[in-house]
C-alpha positions in Angstrom: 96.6 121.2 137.0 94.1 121.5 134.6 94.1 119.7 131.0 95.9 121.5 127.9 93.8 122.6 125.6 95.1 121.5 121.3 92.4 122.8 119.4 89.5 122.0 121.6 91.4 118.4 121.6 93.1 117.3 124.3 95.2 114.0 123.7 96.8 112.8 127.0 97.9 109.3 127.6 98.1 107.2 131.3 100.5 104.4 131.2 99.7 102.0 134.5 101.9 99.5 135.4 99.8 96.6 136.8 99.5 92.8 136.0 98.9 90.4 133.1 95.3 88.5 133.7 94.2 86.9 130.7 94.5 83.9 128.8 92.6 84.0 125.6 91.2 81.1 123.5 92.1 82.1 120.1 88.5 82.1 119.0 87.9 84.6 121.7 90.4 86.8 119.9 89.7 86.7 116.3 85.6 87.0 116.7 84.3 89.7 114.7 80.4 89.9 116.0 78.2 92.9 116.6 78.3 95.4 118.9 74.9 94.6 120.6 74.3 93.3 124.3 77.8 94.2 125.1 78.5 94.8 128.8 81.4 98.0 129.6 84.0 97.1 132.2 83.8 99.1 135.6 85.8 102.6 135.9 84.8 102.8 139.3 87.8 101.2 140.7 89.5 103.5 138.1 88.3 106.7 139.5 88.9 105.6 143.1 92.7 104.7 142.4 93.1 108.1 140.7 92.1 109.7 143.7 93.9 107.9 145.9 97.2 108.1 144.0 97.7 111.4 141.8 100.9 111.8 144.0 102.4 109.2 141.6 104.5 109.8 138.6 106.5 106.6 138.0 105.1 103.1 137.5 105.8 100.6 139.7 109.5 98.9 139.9 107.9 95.3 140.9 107.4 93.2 137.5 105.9 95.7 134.5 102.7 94.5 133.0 99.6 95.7 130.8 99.6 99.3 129.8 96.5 101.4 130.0 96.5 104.8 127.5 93.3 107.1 127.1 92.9 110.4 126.1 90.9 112.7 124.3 90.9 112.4 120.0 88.3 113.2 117.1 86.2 110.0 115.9 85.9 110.9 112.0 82.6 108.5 110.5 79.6 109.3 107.8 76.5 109.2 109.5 73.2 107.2 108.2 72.8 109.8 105.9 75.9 110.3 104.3 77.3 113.7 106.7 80.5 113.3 107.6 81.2 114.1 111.7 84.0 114.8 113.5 83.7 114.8 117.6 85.2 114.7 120.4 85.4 111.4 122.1 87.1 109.9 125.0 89.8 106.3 124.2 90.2 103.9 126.6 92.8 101.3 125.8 93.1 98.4 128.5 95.5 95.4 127.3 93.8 94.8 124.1 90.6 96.1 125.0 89.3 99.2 123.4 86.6 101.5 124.8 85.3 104.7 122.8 83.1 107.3 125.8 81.6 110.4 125.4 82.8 111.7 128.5 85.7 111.0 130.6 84.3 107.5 132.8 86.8 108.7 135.5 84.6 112.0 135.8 82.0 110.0 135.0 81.7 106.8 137.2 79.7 104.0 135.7 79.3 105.9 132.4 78.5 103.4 129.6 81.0 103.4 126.2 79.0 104.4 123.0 81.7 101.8 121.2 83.7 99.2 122.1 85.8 96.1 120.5 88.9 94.0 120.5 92.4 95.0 119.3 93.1 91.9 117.5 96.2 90.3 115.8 94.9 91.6 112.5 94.6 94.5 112.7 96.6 97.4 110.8 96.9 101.1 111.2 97.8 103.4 108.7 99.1 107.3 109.2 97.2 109.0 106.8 98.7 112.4 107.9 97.0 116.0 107.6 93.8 116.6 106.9 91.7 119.7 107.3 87.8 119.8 108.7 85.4 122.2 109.1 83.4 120.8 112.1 84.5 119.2 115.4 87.8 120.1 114.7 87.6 123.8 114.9 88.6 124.6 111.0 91.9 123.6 111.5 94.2 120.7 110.6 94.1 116.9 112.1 95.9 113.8 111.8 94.5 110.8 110.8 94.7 107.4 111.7 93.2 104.8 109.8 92.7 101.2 111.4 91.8 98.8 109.1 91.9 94.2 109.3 94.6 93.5 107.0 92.2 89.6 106.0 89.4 92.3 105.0 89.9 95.8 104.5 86.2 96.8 104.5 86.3 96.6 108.4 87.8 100.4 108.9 87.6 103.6 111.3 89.5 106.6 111.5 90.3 108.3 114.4 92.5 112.4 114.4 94.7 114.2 116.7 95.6 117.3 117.0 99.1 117.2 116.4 101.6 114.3 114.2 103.6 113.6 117.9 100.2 112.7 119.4 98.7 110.6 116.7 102.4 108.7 116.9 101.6 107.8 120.2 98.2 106.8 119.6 99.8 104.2 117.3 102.6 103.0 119.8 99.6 102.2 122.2 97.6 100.4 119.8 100.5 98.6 118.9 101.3 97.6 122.5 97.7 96.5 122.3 98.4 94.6 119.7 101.3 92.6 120.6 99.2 91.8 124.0 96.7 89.8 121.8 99.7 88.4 120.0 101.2 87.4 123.3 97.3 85.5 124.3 97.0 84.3 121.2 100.6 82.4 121.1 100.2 81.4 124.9 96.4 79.6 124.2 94.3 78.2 127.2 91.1 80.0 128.6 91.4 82.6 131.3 87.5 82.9 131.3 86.8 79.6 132.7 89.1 80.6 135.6 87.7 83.6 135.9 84.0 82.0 136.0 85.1 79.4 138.4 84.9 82.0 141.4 81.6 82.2 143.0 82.9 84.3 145.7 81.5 87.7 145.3 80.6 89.8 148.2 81.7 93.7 147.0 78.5 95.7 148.6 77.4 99.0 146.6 78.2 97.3 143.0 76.7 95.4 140.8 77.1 91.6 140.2 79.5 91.9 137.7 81.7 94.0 139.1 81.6 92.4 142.6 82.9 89.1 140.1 85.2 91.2 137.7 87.1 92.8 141.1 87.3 89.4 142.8 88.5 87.6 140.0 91.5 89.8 139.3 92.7 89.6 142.6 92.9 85.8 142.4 93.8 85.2 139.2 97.1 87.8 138.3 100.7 87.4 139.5 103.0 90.5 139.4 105.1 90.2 136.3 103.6 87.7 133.9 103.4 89.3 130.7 105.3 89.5 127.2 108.9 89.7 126.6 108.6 93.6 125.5 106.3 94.7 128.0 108.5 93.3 131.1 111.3 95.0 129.7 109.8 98.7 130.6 111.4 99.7 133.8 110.2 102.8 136.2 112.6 105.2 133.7 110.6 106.4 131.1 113.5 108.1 129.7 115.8 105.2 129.6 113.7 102.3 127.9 111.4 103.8 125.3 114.8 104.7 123.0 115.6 100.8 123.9 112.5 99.6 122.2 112.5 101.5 119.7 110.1 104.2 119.1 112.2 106.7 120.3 115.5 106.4 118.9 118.8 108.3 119.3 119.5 112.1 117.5 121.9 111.6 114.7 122.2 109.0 111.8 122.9 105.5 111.9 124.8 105.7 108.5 128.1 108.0 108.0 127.5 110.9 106.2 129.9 112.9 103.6 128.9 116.4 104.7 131.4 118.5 106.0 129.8 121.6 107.4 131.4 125.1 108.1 129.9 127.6 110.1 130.1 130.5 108.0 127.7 132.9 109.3 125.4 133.6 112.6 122.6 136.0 112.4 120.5 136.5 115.6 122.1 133.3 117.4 120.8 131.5 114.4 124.2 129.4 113.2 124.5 129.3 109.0 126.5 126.8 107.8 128.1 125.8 104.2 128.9 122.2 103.0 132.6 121.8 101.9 132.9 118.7 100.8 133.5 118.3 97.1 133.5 121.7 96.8 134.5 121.9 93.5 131.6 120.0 91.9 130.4 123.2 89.6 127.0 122.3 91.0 124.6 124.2 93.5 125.9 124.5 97.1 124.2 123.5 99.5 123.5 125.7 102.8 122.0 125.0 105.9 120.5 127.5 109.1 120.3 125.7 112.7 118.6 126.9 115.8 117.9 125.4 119.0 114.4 126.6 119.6 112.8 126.6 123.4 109.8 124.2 122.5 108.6 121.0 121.8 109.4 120.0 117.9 105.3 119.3 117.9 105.1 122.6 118.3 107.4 124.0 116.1 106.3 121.8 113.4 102.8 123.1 113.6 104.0 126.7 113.2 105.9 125.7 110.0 103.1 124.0 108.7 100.5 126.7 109.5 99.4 129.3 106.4 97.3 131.1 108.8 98.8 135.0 107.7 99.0 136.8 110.5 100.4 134.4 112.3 103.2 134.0 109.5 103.7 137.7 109.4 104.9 138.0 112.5 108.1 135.4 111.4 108.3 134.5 108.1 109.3 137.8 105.9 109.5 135.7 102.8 106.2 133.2 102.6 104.2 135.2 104.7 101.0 135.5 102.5 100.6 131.7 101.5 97.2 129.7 100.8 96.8 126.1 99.6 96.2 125.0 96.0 95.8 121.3 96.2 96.4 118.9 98.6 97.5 114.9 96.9 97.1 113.4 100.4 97.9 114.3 103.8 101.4 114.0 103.3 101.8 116.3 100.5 100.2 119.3 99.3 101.0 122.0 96.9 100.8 126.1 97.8 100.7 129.5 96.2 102.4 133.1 98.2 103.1 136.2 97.3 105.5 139.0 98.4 106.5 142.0 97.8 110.3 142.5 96.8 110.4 145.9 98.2 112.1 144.4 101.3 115.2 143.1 99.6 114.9 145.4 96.5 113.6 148.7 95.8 112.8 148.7 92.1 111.6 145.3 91.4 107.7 144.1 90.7 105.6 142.1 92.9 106.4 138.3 92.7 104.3 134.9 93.2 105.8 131.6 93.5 104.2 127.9 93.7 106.0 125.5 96.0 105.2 121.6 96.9 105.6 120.3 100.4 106.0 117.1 101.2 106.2 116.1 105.1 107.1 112.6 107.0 107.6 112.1 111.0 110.4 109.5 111.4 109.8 106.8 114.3 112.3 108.8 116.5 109.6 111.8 116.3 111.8 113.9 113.9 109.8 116.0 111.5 111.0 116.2 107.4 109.9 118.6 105.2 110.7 119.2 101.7 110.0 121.9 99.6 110.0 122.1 95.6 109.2 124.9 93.2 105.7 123.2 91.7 103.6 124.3 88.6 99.9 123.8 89.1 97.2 124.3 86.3 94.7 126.3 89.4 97.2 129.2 89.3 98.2 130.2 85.7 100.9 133.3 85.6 99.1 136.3 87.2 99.2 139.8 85.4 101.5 142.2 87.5 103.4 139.4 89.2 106.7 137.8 88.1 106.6 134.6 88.7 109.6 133.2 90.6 111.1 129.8 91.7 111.6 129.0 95.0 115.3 127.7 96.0 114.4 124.0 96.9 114.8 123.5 100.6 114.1 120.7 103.4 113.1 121.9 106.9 114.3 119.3 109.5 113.0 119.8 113.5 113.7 117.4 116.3 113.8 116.8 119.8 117.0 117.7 122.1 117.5 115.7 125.2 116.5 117.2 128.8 117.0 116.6 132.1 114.1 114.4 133.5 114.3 116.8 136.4 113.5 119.9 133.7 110.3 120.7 132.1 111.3 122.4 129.6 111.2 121.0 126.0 114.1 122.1 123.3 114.1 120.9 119.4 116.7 121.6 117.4 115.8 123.3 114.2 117.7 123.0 110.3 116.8 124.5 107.1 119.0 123.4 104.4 118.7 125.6 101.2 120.2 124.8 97.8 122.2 127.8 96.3 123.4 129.1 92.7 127.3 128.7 93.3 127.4 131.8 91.5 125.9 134.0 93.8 127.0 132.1 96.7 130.6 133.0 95.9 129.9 135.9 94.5 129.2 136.9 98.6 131.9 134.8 99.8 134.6 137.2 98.1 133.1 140.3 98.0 131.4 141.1 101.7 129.6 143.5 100.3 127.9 142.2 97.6 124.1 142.1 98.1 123.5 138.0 99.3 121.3 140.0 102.4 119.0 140.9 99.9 118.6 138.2 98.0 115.7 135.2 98.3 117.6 132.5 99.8 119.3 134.8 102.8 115.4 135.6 103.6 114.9 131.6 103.4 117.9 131.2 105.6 116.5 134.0 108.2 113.3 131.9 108.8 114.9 129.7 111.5 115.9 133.2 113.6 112.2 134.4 112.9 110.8 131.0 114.0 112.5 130.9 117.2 111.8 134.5 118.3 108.5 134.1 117.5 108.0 131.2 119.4 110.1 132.3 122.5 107.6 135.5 121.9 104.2 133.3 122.3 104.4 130.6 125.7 100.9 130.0 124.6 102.0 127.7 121.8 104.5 125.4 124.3 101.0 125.1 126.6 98.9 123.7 123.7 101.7 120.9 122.7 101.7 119.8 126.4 99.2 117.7 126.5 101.4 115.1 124.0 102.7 113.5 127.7 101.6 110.1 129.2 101.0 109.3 132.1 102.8 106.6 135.1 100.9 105.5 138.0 101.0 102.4 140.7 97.3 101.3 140.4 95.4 100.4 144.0 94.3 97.3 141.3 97.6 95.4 140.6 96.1 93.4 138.1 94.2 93.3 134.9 90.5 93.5 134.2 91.1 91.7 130.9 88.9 88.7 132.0 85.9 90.7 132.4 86.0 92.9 129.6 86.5 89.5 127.5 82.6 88.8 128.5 81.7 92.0 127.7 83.6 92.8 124.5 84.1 90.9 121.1 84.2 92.7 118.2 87.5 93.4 117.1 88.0 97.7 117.3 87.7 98.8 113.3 83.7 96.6 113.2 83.5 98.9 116.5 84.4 102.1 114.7 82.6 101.4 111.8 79.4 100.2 113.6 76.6 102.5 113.2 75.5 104.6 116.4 72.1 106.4 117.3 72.6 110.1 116.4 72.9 111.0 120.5 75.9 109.2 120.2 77.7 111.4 117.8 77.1 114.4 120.0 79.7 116.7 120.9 80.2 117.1 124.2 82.0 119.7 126.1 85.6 119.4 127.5 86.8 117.7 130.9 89.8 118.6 132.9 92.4 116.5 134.4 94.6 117.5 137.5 97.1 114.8 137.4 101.1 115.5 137.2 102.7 114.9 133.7 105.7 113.3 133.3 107.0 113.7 130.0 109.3 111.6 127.3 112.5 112.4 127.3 115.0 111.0 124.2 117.9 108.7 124.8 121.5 110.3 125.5 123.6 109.7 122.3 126.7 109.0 122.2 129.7 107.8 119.6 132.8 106.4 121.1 135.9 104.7 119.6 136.4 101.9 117.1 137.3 99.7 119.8 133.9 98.5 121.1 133.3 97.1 117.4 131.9 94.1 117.1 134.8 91.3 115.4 133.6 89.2 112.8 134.6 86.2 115.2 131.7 87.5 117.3 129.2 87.9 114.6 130.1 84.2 113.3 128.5 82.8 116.8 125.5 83.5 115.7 126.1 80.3 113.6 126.5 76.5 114.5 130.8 76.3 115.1 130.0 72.5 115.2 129.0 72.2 111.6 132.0 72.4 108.6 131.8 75.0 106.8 129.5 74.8 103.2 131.8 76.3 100.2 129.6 79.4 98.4 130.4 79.3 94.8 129.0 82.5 93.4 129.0 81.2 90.5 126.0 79.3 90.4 123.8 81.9 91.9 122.3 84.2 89.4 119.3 87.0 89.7 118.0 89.4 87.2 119.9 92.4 88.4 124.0 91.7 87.5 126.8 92.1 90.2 128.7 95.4 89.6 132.2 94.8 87.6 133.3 97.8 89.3 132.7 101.1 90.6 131.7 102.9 87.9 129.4 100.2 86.3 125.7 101.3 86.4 122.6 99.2 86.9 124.0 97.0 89.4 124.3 95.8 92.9 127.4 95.1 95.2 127.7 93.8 98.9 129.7 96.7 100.7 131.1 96.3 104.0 129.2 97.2 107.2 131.8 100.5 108.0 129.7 102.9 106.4 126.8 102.0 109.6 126.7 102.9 113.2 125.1 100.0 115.4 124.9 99.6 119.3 128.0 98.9 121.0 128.7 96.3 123.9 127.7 99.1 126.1 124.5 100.1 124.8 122.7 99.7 127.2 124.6 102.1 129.6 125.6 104.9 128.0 123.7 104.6 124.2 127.2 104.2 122.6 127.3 103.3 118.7 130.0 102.2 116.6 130.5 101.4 113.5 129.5 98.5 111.7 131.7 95.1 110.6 131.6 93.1 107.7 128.2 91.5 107.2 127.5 87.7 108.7 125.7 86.3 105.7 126.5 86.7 102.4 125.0 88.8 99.5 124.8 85.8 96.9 122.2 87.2 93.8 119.3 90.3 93.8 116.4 89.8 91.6 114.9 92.9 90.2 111.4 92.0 88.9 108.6 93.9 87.4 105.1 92.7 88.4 101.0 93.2 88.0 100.4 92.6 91.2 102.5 92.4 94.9 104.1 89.1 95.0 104.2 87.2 98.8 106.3 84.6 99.3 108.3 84.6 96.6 110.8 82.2 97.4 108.3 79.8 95.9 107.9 80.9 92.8 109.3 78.2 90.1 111.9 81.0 88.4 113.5 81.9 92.1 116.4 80.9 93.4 115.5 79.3 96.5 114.1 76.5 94.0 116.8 76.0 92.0 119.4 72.4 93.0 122.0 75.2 94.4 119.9 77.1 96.3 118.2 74.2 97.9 121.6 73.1 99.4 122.6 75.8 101.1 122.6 75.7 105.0 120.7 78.8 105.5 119.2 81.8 103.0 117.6 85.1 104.5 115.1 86.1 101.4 114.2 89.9 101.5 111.3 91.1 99.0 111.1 95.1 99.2 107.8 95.5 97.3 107.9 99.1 95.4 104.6 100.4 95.1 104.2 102.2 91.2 102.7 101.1 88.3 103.6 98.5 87.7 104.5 96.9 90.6 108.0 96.3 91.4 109.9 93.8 93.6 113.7 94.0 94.7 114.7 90.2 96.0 118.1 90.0 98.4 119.2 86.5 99.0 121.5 86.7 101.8 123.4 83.1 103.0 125.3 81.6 105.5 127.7 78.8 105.0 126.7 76.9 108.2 123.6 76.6 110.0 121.9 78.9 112.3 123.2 78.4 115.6 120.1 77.1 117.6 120.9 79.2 121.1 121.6 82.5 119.0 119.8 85.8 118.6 119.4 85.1 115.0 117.9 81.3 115.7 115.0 83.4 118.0 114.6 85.7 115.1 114.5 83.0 111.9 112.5 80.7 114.5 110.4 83.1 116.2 106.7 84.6 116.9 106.0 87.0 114.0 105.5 89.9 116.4 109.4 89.4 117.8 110.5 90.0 114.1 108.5 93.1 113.4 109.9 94.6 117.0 113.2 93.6 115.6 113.7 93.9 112.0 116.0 96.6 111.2 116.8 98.6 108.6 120.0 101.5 108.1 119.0 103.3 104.5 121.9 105.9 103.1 122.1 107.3 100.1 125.5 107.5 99.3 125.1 109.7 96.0 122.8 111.4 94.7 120.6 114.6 94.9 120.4 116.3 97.8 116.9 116.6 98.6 116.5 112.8 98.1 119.2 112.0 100.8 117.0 114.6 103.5 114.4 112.5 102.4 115.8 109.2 102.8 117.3 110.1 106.0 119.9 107.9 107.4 118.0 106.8 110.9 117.8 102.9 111.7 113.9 102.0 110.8 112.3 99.1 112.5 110.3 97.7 109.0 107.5 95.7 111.1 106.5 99.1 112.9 106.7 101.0 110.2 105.1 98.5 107.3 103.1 95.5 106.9 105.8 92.4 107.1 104.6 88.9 107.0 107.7 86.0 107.4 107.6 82.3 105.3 109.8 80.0 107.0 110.2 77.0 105.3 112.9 74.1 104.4 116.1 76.2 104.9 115.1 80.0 104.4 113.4 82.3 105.8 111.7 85.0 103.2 110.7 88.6 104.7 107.7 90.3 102.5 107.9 93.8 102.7 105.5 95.9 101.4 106.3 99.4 100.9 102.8 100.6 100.1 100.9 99.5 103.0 102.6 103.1 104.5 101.7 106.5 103.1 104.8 108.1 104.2 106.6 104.7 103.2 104.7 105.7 99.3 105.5 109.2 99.6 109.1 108.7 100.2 109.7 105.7 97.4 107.8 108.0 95.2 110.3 110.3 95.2 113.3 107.8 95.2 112.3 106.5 92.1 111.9 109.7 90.4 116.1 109.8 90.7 116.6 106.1 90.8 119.0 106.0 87.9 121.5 108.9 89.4 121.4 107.7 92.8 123.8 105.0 94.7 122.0 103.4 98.0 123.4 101.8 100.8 121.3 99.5 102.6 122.1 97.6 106.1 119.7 94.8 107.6 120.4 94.0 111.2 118.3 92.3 114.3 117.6 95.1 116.9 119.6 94.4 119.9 118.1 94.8 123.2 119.6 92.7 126.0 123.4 92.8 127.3 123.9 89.1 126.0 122.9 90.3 122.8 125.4 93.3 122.4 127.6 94.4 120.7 125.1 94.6 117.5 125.8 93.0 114.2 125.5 93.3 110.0 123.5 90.8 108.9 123.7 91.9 105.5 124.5 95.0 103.2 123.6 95.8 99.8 124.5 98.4 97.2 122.2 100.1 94.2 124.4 101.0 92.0 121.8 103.8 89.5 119.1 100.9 88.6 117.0 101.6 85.8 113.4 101.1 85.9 113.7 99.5 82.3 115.5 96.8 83.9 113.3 94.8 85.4 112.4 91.6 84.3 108.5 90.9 84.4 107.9 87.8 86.4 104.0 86.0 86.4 102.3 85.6 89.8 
């Protein structure tokens, strides 16, 4: 089967299961030198085990190992003289080695990279979402990812894919990469020398080096060495990726007050209305959902498309759009007309302006939101009314399949906020005129979407090539040894390095005939109260040989006050855990979740501080509480720092503490005690926004979030706490979303839930570590606080 064709791009990953080879100095992994007299590893063997094995479509089950991903994306750069390109190239990611190729190398044997470079613990990527070109890219939209050393952000590149699902799973592979050179760098020694001690080469028809590379791997590798998270990937696809969380399971992890009522169908199109509280004299709040027969990729990419006639031929409404201004490439601001005559006879012509604002959550649901916008490009137009928009949020996601099916499903919502009057105008008179009105038309755009799509199988064939690959390779172990003489620079100096102008050629397309296997979501499920964790269990997670310290709250004071009650504003309080769904004690069979206990540690003060600058450990600072005489005797203190991005700068401080130790065997000892790269895979965060507006909660979301995937975390552990630096900012989506939390900060009350991701059966049933509640806080607030 040939390759699917995405706009000229064609993004397909190969996942190998083979062996873990190398054993890095750290020196070897931090060097940053240039990209001359590099040697490329040999794809020969690659080719030939393609060949020989394009029957396969599961890794192997014998002990998991380094992952290999490579596809087709854009390489975006400026040239020597200042043009900006954007061409086709060929990734290669082996372990933590990167190769960039003009050309496919297993077409190709013996092909040389144009760029090459080490994935190295450093080193950050950013999702800097849409962005349109003109060149390489075929006129039409890209994603971008930005890769950048977090010690000196001058080393950069950017590489684009055709579609937001793709570009996530660039990242996943570079963060695999990533946690490989973690996983050398923590283990130490020098593979090399090993590798170099074998002068037994004797491979006729290749060259030196590859006679030694081949050799070496074959003496060096045992079958199932390798890190912690890599080992635990199994020959189901479908079962593990939920399990390490990328791909989560499809409804919230925080209870939700909606109470839907299906009020309506049109066209197998489901509209429902939101009961609850339905006396609150405020809009309501209606919603259209429709299981669509394709990918949520590809339905995204239709929403998101202002191309005309293809809207025509769905949309009734926004058919004639075009972009004003676009902030970044999660946001953007557009201008339509239409023509009333459809819902009215007698009315004028009407233009609207609308704001979009669009996030992809680490469980590859898309988020859209849409606002009526003013924008100084498109004063009012003579012969047009201008009109408003009803605010709505589009929300599109993948539905579970069979593995044995190929065909992809996402479930579609549009939620629409309503004048009550109108709405119940409707709802007592059936034959008042709601089917003319704007919002119905809004509402209708979930039938049109799906008939459209079910109309044109050309659009499921171009978000096909978002699959990756599983294979038993003929090589069962790793080449990482002999890329490491080859290869040095770290992969941004690679990206960045300048290139002869044959280099950033465009070349023409290659084809692929492998099977696919695609990624399936995790089964949810919600069962009974029963599997609940008891408090009893969570306290094991402390020492039971050590007496109890007494917590006096009294002595612990921040800069934001403990609620009195309620109704008190500009406050915090420590609910309990029952408004949170966590993995039950059988998880790991049937993806049950129930709901949440009372936290383990305890909520003792939160500081609220206004700053000039992002503050890192914090605990530190003379006017915190971890240096106060009471702070210093207590047994054990998490210290979370959310730093807000805004200007100024803003920090919110938890101080979570335990009145006993940290129980040395325990999940939380491995996590307070641990390698910085098992606390970013299991860090977690349940958000929920338990009131406020509307659009704010879509926003929000109410997903579990694993913080160290999806922002920059670095961990102090010192004396007797352990402080957790978040920063917010170092995510675009992360800004985009704050951004708009803080716009209705005082009217909104948030729920937040910290736990530590569990993944093995001794680790379940799941756990609270902590909870807090945002009572309204006021920006004003916030006490200034000198780095």
């Amino acid at each position: 089967m040939g390759w699917f064709m995405v706009r000229n791009s064609i993004v397909q990953f190969q996942l190998f299961h083979t062996g873990i080879a190398s054993k890095l100095q750290p020196s070897q992994l931090l060097s940053i030198l240039l990209e001359s007299q590099m040697d490329e590893p040999d794809f020969n063997k690659v080719g030939s085990g393609r060949s020989q094995e394009s029957g396969h479509s599961r890794a192997s089950s014998v002990g998991g190992g380094r992952f290999e991903y490579f596809g087709w994306v854009y390489h975006l750069g400026v040239n020597k003289i200042g043009h900006e390109y954007c061409h086709l190239r060929f990734l290669f990611i082996r372990g933590k080695y990167v190769m960039m190729y003009k050309r496919d190398p297993h077409e190709n044997p013996g092909i040389r990279p144009i760029r090459k470079g080490v994935v190295g613990p450093t080193l950050m990527i950013e999702e800097l979402g849409r962005r349109k070109v003109n060149n390489g890219g075929g006129g039409g939209d890209i994603y971008v990812l930005r890769f950048y050393n977090r010690l000196d952000e001058a080393k950069k590149g950017e590489i684009a894919c055709a579609t937001a699902g793709e570009a996530q799973k660039w990242m996943e592979a570079f963060d695999q990469a990533k946690q490989q050179a973690e996983f050398e760098l923590s283990r130490g020694g020098s593979a090399r020398n090993k590798l170099n001690s074998d002068d037994e080469i004797d491979l006729d028809g290749h060259r030196p080096r590859a006679r030694h590379y081949a050799r070496g791997l074959k003496r060096l590798i045992k079958i199932g060495e390798g890190p912690e998270s890599l080992l635990r990937q199994s020959s189901n696809l479908a079962a593990d990726i939920g399990r390490d969380g990328y791909f989560e399971d499809d409804v919230g992890d925080a209870v939700e007050a909606y109470e839907w009522k299906c009020v309506r169908t049109v066209n197998g199109v489901r509209i429902f209305q939101d009961v609850a509280d339905s006396d609150r004299g405020k809009g309501v709040i209606v919603k259209a959902v429709g299981v669509i027969d394709a990918s949520a990729d590809t339905a995204f990419e239709v929403l998101m498309n202002l191309e005309r006639h293809q809207r025509y031929e769905w949309d009734m409404l926004t058919g004639d759009l075009e972009m004003v201004d676009s902030c970044n490439g999660h946001y953007d601001v557009v201008y339509g007309i239409f023509s009333p005559m459809y819902l009215s006879r007698w009315e004028s012509k009407r233009d609207f302006i609308f704001s979009r604002q669009w996030f992809r959550g680490q469980d590859g649901t898309y988020t859209i939101l849409q606002s009526p916008a003013v924008h100084k490009k498109k004063p009012q137009r003579s012969g047009y009314r201008r009109t408003k928009i009803n605010p709505s949020t589009w929300e599109v996601r993948n539905l579970n399949t069979f593995m044995d099916t190929d065909t992809a499903r996402c479930l579609v919502t549009q939620m629409v906020e309503i004048r009550s009057v109108g709405w119940w105008k409707w709802k007592k008179n059936r034959f008042s005129k709601f089917e003319k009105s704007v919002p119905y038309a809004l509402l209708c755009q979930v039938a049109g979407l799906k008939e459209y799509i079910a109309a044109n199988p050309s659009l499921k064939l171009k978000s096909a090539a978002s699959v990756i690959q599983s294979k038993i390779s003929q090589v069962s172990v790793s080449s990482g040894e002999s890329e490491a003489d080859g290869i040095h620079d770290e992969f941004y100096d690679a990206m960045s390095a300048d290139s002869s102008s044959s280099d950033e050629e465009s070349d023409t397309e290659i084809g692929n005939k492998d099977v696919k296997v695609k990624l399936k979501n995790v089964a949810w499920a919600i069962t009974s109260l029963a599997l609940k964790r008891t408090l009893s269990d969570a306290n094991k997670e402390l020492d039971p040989k050590a007496a109890p310290f007494k917590i006096d709250p009294s002595q612990f004071h921040g800069s934001l006050r403990k609620a009195r009650d309620d109704a008190d504003t500009d406050c915090w309080t420590s609910p309990s855990g029952m408004g949170f769904m966590i993995r039950g004690k059988t998880y790991l069979k049937d993806s049950s979740k129930v709901t949440g206990g009372d936290p383990l540690l305890k909520l003792i003060a939160v500081d609220w501080f206004k700053v000039d600058k992002s503050i890192d450990r914090i605990a530190l600072h003379p006017k915190c509480l971890m240096q106060s005489e009471a702070g210093k005797k207590l047994p054990f203190v998490l210290v979370v720092n959310l730093q807000v991005p805004a200007t100024p700068n803003y920090s919110l401080v938890l101080y979570y503490a335990s009145d006993r130790p940290v129980n040395p065997n325990s999940l939380l000892a491995k996590f307070v005690d641990g390698s910085d790269m098992f606390r970013n895979a299991r860090f977690k965060l349940i958000p929920s926004i338990v009131d406020g507006y509307w659009m704010v909660k879509r926003a929000v979301g109410s997903k579990a979030c694993l913080l160290g995937k999806a922002v920059s975390c670095k961990y102090l552990r010192q004396d007797n706490f352990l402080e957790i630096d978040v920063d917010i900012g170092s995510s675009s989506v992360a800004r985009s979303i704050i951004g708009l939390v803080l716009g209705y900060v005082t009217s909104i009350v948030v729920d937040l839930a910290i736990l530590i991701e569990a993944r093995e059966e001794a680790e379940l049933p799941e756990y609270i570590l902590g909870t807090v509640r945002l009572n309204r806080l006021k920006i004003d607030s916030a006490v200034h606080l000198e780095a």
